[in-house]
DRENDO-1510 file (C-alpha; in Angstrom, 1 decimal, always signed):
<recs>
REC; n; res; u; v; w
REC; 1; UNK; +1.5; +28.0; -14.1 .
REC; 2; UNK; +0.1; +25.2; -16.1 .
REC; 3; UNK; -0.7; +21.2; -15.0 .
REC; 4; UNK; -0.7; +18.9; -17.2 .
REC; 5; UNK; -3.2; +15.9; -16.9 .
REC; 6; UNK; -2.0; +12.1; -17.5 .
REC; 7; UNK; -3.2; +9.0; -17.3 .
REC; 8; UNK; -3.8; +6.0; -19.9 .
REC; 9; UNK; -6.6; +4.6; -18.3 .
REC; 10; UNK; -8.9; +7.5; -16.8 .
REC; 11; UNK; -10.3; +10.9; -18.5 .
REC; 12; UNK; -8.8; +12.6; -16.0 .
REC; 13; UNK; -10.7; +16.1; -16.7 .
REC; 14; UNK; -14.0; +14.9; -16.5 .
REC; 15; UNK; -13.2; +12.9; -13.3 .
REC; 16; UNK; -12.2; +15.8; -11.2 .
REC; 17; UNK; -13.7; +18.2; -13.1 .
REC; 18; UNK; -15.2; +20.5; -10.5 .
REC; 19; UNK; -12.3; +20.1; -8.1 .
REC; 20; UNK; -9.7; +21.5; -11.0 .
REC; 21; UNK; -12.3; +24.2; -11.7 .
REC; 22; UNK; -11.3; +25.9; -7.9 .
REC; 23; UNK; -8.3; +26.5; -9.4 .
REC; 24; UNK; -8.7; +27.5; -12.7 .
REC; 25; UNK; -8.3; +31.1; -12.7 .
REC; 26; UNK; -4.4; +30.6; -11.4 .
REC; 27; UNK; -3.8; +26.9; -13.1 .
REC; 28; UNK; -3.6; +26.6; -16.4 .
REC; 29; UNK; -4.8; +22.9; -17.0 .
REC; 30; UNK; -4.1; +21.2; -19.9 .
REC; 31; UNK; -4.7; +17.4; -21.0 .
REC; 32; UNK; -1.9; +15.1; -22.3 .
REC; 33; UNK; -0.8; +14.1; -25.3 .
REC; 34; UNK; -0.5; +18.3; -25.7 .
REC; 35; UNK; +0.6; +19.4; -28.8 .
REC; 36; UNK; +1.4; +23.1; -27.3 .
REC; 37; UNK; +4.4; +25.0; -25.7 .
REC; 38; UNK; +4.8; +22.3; -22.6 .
REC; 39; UNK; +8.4; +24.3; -21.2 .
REC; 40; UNK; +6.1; +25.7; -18.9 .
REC; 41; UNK; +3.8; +22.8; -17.7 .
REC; 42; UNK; +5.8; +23.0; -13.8 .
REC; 43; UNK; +2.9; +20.4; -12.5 .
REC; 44; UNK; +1.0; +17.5; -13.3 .
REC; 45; UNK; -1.7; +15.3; -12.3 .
REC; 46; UNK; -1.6; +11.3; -13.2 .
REC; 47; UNK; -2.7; +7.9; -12.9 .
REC; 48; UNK; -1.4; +5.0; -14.7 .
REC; 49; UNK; +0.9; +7.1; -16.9 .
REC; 50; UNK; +2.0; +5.9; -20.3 .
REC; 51; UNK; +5.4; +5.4; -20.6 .
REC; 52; UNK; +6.7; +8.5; -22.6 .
REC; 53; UNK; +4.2; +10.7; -20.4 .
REC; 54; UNK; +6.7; +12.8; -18.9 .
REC; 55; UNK; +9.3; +13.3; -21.8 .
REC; 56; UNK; +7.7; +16.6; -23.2 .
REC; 57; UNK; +7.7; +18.8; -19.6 .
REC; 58; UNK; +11.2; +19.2; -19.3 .
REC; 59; UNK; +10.7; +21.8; -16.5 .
REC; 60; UNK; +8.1; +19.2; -14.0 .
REC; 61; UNK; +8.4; +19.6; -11.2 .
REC; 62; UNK; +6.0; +17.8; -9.2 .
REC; 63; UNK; +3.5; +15.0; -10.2 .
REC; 64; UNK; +0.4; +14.3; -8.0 .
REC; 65; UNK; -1.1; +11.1; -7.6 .
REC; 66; UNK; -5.2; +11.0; -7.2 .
REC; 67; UNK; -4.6; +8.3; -4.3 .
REC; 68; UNK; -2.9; +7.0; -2.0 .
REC; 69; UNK; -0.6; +4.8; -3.7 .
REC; 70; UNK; +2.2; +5.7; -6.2 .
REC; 71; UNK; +3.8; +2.9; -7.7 .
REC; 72; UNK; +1.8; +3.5; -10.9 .
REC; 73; UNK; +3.7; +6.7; -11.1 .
REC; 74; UNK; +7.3; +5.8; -10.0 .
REC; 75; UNK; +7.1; +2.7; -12.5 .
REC; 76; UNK; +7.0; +4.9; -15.5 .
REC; 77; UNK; +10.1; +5.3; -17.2 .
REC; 78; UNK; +10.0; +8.7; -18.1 .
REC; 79; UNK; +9.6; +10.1; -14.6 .
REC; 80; UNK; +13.1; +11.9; -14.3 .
REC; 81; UNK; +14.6; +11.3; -10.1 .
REC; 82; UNK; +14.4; +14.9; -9.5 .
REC; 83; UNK; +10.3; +15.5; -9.8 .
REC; 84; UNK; +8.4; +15.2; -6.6 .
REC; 85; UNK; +5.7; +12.6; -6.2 .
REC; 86; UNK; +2.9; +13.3; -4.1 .
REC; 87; UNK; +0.5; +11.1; -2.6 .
REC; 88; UNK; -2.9; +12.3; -1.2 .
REC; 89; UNK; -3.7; +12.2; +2.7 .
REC; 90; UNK; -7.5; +11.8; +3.2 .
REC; 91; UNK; -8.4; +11.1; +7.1 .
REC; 92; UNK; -12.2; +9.4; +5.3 .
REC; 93; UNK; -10.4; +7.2; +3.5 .
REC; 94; UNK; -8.5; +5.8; +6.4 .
REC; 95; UNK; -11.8; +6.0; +8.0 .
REC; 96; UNK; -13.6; +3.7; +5.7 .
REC; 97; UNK; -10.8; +1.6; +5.3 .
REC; 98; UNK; -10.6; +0.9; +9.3 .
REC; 99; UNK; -14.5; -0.3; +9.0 .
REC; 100; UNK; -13.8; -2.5; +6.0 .
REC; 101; UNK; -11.0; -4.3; +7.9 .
REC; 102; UNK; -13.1; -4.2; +11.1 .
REC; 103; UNK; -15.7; -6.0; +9.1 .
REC; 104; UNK; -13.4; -9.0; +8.4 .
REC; 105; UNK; -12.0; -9.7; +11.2 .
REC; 106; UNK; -15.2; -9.4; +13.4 .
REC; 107; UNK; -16.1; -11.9; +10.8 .
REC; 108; UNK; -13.7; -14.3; +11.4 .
REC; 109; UNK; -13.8; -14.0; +15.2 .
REC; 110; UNK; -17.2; -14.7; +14.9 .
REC; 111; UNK; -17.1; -17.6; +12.6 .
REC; 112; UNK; -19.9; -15.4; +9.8 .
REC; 113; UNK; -19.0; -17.4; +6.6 .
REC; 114; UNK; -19.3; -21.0; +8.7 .
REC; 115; UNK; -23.3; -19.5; +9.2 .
REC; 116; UNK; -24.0; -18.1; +6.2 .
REC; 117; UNK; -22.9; -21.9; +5.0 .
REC; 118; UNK; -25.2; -23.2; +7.8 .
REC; 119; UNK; -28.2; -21.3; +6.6 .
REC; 120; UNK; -28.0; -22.4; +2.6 .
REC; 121; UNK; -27.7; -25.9; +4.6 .
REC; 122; UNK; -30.8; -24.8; +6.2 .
REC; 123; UNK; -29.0; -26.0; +9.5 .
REC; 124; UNK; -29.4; -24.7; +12.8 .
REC; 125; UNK; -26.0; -25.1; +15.1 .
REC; 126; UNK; -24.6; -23.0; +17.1 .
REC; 127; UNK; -20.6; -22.1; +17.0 .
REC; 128; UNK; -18.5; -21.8; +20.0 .
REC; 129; UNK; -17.6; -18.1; +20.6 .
REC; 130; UNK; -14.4; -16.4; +20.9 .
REC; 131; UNK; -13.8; -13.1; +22.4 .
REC; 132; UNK; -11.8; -9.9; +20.5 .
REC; 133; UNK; -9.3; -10.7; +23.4 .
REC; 134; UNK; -8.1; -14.1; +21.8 .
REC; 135; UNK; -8.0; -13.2; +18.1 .
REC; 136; UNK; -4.3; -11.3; +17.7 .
REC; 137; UNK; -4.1; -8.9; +14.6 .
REC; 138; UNK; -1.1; -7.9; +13.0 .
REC; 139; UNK; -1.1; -5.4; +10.4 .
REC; 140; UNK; +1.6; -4.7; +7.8 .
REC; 141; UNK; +2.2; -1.1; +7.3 .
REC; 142; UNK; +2.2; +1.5; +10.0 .
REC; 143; UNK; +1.1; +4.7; +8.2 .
REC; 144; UNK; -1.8; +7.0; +8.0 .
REC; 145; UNK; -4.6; +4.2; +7.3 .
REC; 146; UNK; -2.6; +1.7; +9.2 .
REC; 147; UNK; -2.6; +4.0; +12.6 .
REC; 148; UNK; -6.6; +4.0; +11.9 .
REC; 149; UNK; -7.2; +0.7; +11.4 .
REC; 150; UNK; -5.2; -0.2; +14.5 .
REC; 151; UNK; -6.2; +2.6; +16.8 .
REC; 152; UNK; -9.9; +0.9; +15.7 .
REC; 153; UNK; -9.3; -2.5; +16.0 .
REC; 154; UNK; -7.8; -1.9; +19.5 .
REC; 155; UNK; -10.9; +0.1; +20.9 .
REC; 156; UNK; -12.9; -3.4; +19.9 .
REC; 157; UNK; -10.8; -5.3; +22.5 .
REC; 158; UNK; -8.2; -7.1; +20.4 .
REC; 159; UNK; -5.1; -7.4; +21.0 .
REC; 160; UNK; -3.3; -5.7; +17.6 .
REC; 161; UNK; +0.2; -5.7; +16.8 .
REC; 162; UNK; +1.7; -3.9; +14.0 .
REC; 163; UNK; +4.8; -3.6; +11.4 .
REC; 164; UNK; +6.6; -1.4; +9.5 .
REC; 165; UNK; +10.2; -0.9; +7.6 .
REC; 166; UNK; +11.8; +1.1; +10.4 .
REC; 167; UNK; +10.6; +1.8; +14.2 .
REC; 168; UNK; +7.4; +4.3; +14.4 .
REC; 169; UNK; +6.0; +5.4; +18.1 .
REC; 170; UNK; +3.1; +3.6; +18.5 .
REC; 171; UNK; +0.6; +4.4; +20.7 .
REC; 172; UNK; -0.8; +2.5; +24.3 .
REC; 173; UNK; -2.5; -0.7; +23.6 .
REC; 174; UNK; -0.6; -1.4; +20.3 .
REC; 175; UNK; +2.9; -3.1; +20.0 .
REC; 176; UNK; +5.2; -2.0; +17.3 .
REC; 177; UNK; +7.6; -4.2; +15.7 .
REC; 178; UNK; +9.9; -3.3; +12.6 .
REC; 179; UNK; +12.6; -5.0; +10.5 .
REC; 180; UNK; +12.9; -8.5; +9.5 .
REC; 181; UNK; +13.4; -10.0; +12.9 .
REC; 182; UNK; +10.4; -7.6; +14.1 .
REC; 183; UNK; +8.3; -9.3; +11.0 .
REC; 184; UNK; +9.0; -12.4; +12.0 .
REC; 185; UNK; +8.3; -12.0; +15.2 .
REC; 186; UNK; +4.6; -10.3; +15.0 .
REC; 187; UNK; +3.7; -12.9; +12.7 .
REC; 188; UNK; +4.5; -15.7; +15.5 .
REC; 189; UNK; +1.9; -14.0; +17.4 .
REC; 190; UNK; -0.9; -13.4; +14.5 .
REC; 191; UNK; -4.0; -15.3; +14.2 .
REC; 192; UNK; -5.5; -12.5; +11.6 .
REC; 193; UNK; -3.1; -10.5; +9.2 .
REC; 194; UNK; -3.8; -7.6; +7.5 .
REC; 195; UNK; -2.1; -5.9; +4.6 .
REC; 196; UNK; -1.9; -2.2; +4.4 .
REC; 197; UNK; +2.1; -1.9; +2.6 .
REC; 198; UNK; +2.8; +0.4; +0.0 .
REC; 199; UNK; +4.4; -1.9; -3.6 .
REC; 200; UNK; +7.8; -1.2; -3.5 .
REC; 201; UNK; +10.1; -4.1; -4.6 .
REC; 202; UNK; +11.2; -4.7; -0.9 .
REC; 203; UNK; +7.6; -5.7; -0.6 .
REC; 204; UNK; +6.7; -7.6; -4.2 .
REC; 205; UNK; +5.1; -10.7; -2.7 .
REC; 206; UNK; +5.7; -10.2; +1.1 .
REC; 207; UNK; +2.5; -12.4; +1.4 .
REC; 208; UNK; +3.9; -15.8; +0.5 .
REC; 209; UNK; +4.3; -19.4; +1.9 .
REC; 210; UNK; +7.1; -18.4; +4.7 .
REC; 211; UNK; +4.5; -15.1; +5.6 .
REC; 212; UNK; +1.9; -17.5; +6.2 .
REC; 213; UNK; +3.7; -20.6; +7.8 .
REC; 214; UNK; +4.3; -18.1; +10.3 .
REC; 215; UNK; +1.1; -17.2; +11.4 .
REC; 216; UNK; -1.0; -19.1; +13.6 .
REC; 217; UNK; -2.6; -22.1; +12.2 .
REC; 218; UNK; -6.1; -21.2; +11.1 .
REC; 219; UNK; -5.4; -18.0; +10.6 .
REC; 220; UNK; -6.9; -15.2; +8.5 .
REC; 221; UNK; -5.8; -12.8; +5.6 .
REC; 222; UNK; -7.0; -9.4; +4.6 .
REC; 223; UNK; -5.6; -8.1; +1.8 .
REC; 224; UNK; -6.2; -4.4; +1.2 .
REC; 225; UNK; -2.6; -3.3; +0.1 .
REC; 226; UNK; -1.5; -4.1; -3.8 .
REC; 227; UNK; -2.8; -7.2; -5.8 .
REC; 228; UNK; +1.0; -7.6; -6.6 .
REC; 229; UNK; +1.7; -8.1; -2.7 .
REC; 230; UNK; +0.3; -11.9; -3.0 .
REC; 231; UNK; +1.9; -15.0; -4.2 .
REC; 232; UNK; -1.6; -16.3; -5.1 .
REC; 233; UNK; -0.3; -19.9; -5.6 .
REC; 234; UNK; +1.1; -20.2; -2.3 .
REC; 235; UNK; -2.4; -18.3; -0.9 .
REC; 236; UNK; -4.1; -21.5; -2.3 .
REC; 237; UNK; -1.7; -24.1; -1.2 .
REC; 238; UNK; -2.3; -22.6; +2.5 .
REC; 239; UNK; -6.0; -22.6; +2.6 .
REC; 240; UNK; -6.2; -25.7; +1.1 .
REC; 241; UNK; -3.5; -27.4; +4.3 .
REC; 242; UNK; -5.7; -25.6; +6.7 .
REC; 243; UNK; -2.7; -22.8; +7.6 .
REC; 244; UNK; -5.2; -20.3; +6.8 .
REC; 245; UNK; -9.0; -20.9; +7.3 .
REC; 246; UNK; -9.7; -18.0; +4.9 .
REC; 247; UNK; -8.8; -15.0; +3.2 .
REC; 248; UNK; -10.5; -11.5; +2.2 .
REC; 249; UNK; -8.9; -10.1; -0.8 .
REC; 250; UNK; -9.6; -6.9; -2.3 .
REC; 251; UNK; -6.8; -6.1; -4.8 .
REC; 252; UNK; -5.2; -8.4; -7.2 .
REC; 253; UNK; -2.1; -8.2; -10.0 .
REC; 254; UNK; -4.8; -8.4; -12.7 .
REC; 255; UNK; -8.0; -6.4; -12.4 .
REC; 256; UNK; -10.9; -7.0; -12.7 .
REC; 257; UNK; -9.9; -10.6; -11.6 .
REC; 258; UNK; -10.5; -12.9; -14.5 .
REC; 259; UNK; -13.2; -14.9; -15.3 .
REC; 260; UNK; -13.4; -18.9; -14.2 .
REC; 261; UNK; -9.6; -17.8; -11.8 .
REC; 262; UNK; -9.8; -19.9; -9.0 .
REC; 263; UNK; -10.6; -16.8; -6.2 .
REC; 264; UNK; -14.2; -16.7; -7.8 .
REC; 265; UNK; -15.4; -19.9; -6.4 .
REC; 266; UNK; -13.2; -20.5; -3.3 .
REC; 267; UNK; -15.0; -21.4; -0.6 .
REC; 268; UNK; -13.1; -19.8; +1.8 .
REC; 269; UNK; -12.1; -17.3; +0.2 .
REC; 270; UNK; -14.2; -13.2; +0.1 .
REC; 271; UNK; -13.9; -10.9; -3.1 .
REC; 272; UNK; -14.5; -7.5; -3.2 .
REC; 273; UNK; -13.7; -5.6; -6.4 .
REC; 274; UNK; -11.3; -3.2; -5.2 .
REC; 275; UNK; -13.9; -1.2; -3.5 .
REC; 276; UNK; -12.7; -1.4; +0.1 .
REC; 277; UNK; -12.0; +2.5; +0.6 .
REC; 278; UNK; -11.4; +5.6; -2.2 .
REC; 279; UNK; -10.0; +8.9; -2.1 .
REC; 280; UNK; -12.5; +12.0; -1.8 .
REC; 281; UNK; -12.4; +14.3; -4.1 .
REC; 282; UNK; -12.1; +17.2; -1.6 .
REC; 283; UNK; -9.1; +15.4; -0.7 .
REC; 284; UNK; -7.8; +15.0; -3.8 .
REC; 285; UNK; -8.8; +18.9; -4.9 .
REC; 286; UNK; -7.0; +19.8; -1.5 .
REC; 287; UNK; -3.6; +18.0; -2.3 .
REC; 288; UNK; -4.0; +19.5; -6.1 .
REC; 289; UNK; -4.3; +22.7; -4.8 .
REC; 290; UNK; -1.5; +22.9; -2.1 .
REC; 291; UNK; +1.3; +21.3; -4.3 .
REC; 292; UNK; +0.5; +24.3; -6.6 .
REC; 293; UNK; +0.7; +26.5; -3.9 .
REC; 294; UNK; +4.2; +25.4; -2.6 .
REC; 295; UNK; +5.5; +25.2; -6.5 .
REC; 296; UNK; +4.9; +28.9; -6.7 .
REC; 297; UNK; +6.8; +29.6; -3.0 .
REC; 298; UNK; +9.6; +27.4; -4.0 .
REC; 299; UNK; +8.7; +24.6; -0.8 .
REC; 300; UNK; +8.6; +21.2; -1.2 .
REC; 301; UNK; +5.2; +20.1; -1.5 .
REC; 302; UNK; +3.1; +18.2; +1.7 .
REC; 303; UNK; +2.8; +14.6; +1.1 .
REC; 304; UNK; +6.2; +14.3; -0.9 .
REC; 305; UNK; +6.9; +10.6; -0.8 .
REC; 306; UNK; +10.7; +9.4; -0.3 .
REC; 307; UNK; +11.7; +8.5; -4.3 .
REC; 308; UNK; +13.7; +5.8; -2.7 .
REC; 309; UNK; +11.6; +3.9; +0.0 .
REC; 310; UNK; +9.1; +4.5; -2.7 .
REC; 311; UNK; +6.1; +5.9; -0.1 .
</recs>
């Protein structure tokens, strides 16, 4: 069998390299634009895909992502409905996601930016302090990081609520809501929100005025999901009314953020270049591997998304 490698923005081979080299004496692996046979290239690997990427493999069947998300994939044109799209499930990521988030809102409970302010002021106060018990978190997105982050959260004592499309089990100590009316009525109860959706056009700016209106006054943001998820204008209109007191953001529509944009220099606002959790490449060689696998037995591959939820 051979996989094809695609991506307009990454050299693919010499990123995962060694994890491609596991399989090399059953995987064929080839790089794309490939001016070879290509009726035979049954798999590929991708990220960012050009827009004619997939035209030449009329037999694809599967296309692996080398993280988590997979809009970059499903947005290209020549991705035909019947191809699998796979996503890859790494229990680290999650992990370091879940202390990243922790981070924040431990930061905002505790008031951290107002004394790193206080010390450049050279001035000695101290803030009133608020237990984990009266800061609600709500999260957005209810899948395998989201369970981590929440199951976390809740072991530090705050009360965490979460959301997703359609009704998950969630377990003791966390309250599940789902569906508009369920959105609406977590955010009524959330002082600190946290992003964790997949980009599907359902969710193309979810975080927007109404979102944050919403919330509690004073309230907090964390966005780790998609930069496209934010209404940036409307982010700026509520921090600067006092809706929100702040915001962590560490994915934005155009990246790397550009120079003199208003995020740089917000007071109350935290940048972090996309760096709040990655993919291992065990993971990544493990997903690789497995889809193969399953192509050859005729199975569906683990981690197929849903082409039409779109995760």
């Amino acid at each position: 069998m051979r996989c094809v490698l695609v991506s307009k923005s990454l050299d693919l081979r010499g990123y995962l390299g060694p994890q491609f080299m596991r399989a090399a004496d059953r995987i064929e692996i080839i790089s794309h634009p490939h001016e070879g046979p290509a009726m035979d290239v049954r798999l590929a690997v991708a990220w960012h895909p050009p827009d004619d990427a997939f035209e030449r493999y009329p037999n694809l069947q599967a296309v692996c992502s080398i993280g988590a998300g997979v809009d970059n994939i499903l947005a290209c044109p020549s991705l035909r409905p019947d191809v699998d799209v796979i996503r890859v499930v790494d229990p680290a990521q999650a992990q370091m996601m879940s202390g990243f988030v922790a981070w924040h809102v431990i930061g905002h409970q505790r008031r951290f930016a107002t004394y790193q302010a206080q010390q450049r002021e050279e001035r000695w106060q101290r803030l009133a302090l608020r237990r984990a018990q009266d800061v609600p978190v709500g999260i957005l997105g209810f899948g395998e990081i989201g369970r981590k982050v929440a199951a976390d959260l809740a072991l530090l004592h705050f009360p965490v609520m979460a959301w997703s499309r359609t009704a998950k089990p969630t377990p003791q100590g966390i309250t599940g809501f789902d569906g508009a009316a369920g959105l609406d009525a977590m955010l009524g109860q959330t002082e600190v929100l946290v992003n964790l959706l997949p980009l599907t056009p359902e969710t193309k700016g979810i975080l927007n005025q109404r979102t944050f209106a919403r919330m509690y006054r004073g309230g907090y943001l964390i966005q780790v999901g998609r930069g496209e998820h934010l209404v940036e204008a409307d982010l700026l209109a509520a921090l600067e009314d006092g809706q929100l007191a702040g915001a962590a953001l560490d994915v934005f529509s155009t990246e790397p953020l550009p120079p003199r944009h208003p995020f740089w220099r917000h007071p109350n606002i935290v940048v972090t270049p996309h760096d709040a959790c990655e993919v291992s490449m065990e993971a990544i060689g493990a997903t690789f591997r497995a889809t193969a696998e399953a192509i050859r037995a005729g199975r569906r591959p683990p981690h197929s998304i849903d082409r039409e939820r779109g995760y």
